[in-house]
N, C-alpha and C positions, 0 to 999 in steps of 0.2 A: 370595360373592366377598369376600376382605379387603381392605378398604380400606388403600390406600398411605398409607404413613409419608410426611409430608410433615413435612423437615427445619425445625428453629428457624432464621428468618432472619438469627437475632443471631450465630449459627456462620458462615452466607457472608459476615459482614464482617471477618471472618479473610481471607479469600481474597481480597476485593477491598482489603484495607489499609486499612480504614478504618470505624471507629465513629460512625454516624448519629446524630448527635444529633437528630433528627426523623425516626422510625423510620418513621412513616407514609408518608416517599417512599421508603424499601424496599419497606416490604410490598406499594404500589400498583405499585412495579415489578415484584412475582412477584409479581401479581394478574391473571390471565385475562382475558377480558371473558364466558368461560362461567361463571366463578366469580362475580361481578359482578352478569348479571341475574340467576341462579341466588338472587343475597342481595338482589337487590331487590325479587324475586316471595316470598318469605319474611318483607320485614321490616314489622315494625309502624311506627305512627306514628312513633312517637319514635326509632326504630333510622335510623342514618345509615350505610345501604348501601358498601360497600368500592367504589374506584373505581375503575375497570382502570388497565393499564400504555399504551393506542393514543399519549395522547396524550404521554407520555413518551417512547412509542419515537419519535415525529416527532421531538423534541425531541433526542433521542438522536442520532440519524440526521444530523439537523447538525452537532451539536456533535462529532460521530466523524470527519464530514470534515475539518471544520476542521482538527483536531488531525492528521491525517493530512495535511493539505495543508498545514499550516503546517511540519510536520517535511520534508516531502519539499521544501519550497522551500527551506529552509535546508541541508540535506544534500546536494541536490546542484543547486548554482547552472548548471551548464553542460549542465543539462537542457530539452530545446526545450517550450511550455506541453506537443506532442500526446506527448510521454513522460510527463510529470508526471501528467498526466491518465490516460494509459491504467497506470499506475501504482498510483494511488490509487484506480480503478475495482475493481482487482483485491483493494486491501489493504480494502478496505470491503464487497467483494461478499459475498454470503450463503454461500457456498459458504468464503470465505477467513476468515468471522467464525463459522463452527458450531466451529472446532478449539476457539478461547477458551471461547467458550460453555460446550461439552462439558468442558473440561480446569476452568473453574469450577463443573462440575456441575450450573448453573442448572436445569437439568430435574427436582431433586431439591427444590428450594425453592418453586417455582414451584404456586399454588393454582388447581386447574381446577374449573369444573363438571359433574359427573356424568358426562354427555355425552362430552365431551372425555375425563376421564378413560380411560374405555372404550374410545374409539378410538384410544387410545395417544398421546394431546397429551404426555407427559411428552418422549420419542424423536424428536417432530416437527422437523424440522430451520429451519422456518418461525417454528414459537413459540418454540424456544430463541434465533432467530438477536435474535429480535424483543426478546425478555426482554434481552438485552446489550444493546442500545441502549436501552431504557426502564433498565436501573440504569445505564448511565452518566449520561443525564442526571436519574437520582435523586444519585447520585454528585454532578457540576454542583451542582445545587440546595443539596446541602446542605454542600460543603465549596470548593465556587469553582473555577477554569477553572485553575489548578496542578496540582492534586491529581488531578483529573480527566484532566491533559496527562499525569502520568507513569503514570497506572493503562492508559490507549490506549497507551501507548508500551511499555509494560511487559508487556501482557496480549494487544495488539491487532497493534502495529507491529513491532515487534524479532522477534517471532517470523516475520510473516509474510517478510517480507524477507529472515532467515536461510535458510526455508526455499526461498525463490526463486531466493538466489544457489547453493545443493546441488540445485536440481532443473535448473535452467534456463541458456542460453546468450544471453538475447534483450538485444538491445543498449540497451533502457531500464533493464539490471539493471549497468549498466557504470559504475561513476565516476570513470574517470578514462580517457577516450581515446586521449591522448598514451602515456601507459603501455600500454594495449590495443594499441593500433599499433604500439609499440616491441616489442612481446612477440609479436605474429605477425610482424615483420619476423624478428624474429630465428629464427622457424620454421620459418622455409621458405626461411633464407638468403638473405635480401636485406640490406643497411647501414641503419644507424639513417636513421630519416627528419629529414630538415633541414627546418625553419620560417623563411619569409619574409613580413615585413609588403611587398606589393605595390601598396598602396593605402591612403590617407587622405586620407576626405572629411570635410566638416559643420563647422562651428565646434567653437570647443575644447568647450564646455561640450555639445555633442552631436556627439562624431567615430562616425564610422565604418568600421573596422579590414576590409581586407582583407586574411587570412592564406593563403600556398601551400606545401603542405608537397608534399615531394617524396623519395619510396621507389626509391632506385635497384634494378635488375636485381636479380635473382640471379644468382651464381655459374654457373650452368649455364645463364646467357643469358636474352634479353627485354627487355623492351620498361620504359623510367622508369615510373614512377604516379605522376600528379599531381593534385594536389583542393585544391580553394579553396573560401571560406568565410569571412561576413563576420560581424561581432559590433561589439559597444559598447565594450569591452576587447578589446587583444590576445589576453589568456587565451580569453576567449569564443572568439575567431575561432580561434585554433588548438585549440582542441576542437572545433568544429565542423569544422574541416579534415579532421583528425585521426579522425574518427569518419566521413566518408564514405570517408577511402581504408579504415579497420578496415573497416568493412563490404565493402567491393566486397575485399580478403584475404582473411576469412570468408566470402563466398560464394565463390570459387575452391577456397580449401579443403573447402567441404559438396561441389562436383560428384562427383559417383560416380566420375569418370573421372582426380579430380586426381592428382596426385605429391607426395610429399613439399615440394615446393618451388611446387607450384600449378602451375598451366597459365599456358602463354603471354598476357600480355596485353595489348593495344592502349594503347598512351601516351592519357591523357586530360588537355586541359585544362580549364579553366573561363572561361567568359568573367567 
């Protein structure tokens, strides 16, 4: 059997933007742990054994959320924590980190032992997912939490996000509510929706905004839609407004049964 070509690691720092100046936390980062005992049960006294990527990928693994939850709170502030979170579940999941992975070839760089070899570890979608997170926080280590923020954002984030807003309809992919809800009123012929501050509580330096936004009929008849919704700012609160009537619009228009214009629907307020 020929032994696979396993690429110079000094060529994947092309791809990840960045020359290691302490090559050692590459190489441990496309270092196995079958490769590892493999050169421990081989080495002599004096040889100082290669040392896998586990505890890198740990380290990886934080610092990827991080960067992923630091972006996704700045990006979009009128986000509630359980979008945020189910957000970033997604952008960090194994399944959403093999495309990076694969598109930097890690599986090419990557040193196995014997073992692994044979059973196709280079393909595995487990060891590739794992090896991106141990070179990120090789990456971390050796060039600082900047460099590291735009190689996730660059390789990790931007992709997965583009691809979620061409695949997907699901309302934590939404950034702007008020726009969302202006753009199905206008769908299905009803009038722009109007925003009213209804409520402030709490002293100044912690108020508490209650916003009611209100989507008149359609043209071919029906019932107001109203949704309230409170927040720290204004803004908050009419995104939150704003984003219960979009939804209860969007699910009118998924029924199998709706109309261009939606199905009849019951006025609702909020307490």
């Amino acid at each position: 059997m020929t032994k696979p070509q396993v690429h110079d690691p000094s060529s994947f720092e092309n791809s990840v933007g960045h020359h290691f100046h302490n090559s050692a936390l590459l190489q441990q980062a496309l270092t196995h742990s079958s490769y590892a005992r493999e050169a421990v049960s081989a080495s002599v006294a004096d040889d100082r054994p290669p040392r896998d990527n586990e505890q890198l990928e740990f380290l990886g693994d934080s610092i990827l959320s991080f960067i992923v939850s630091q972006e996704l709170f700045r990006r979009y502030p009128q986000f509630s924590e359980g979008d945020l979170s189910k957000l970033r579940a997604h952008i960090v999941s194994a399944r959403a980190l093999l495309r990076p992975a694969r598109q930097l070839n890690i599986g090419a760089y990557l040193r196995f032992g014997r073992g692994e070899e044979k059973s196709g570890g280079r393909t595995k979608s487990a060891l590739l997912v794992n090896a991106l997170e141990a070179v990120i926080a090789a990456l971390f280590l050796d060039a600082g939490l900047e460099k590291t923020h735009c190689f996730v954002v660059e390789a990790v984030l931007q992709p997965a996000l583009d691809d979620l807003q061409t695949r997907t309809t699901d309302a934590f992919l939404v950034t702007d509510y008020k726009s969302a809800l202006q753009e199905a009123a206008l769908a299905i012929g009803r009038p722009q929706p109007r925003y009213s501050v209804v409520r402030e509580k709490g002293p100044d330096h912690k108020k508490v905004f209650t916003v009611e936004v209100h989507v008149g009929p359609p043209s071919s008849g029906g019932e107001l839609l109203v949704r309230r919704s409170e927040g720290s700012t204004k803004k908050i609160a009419e995104q939150g407004a704003a984003r219960e009537a979009w939804e209860y619009l969007k699910s009118l228009l998924e029924r199998p049964d709706a109309s261009p214009s939606g199905v009849p629907e019951r006025s609702s307020q909020l307490a």
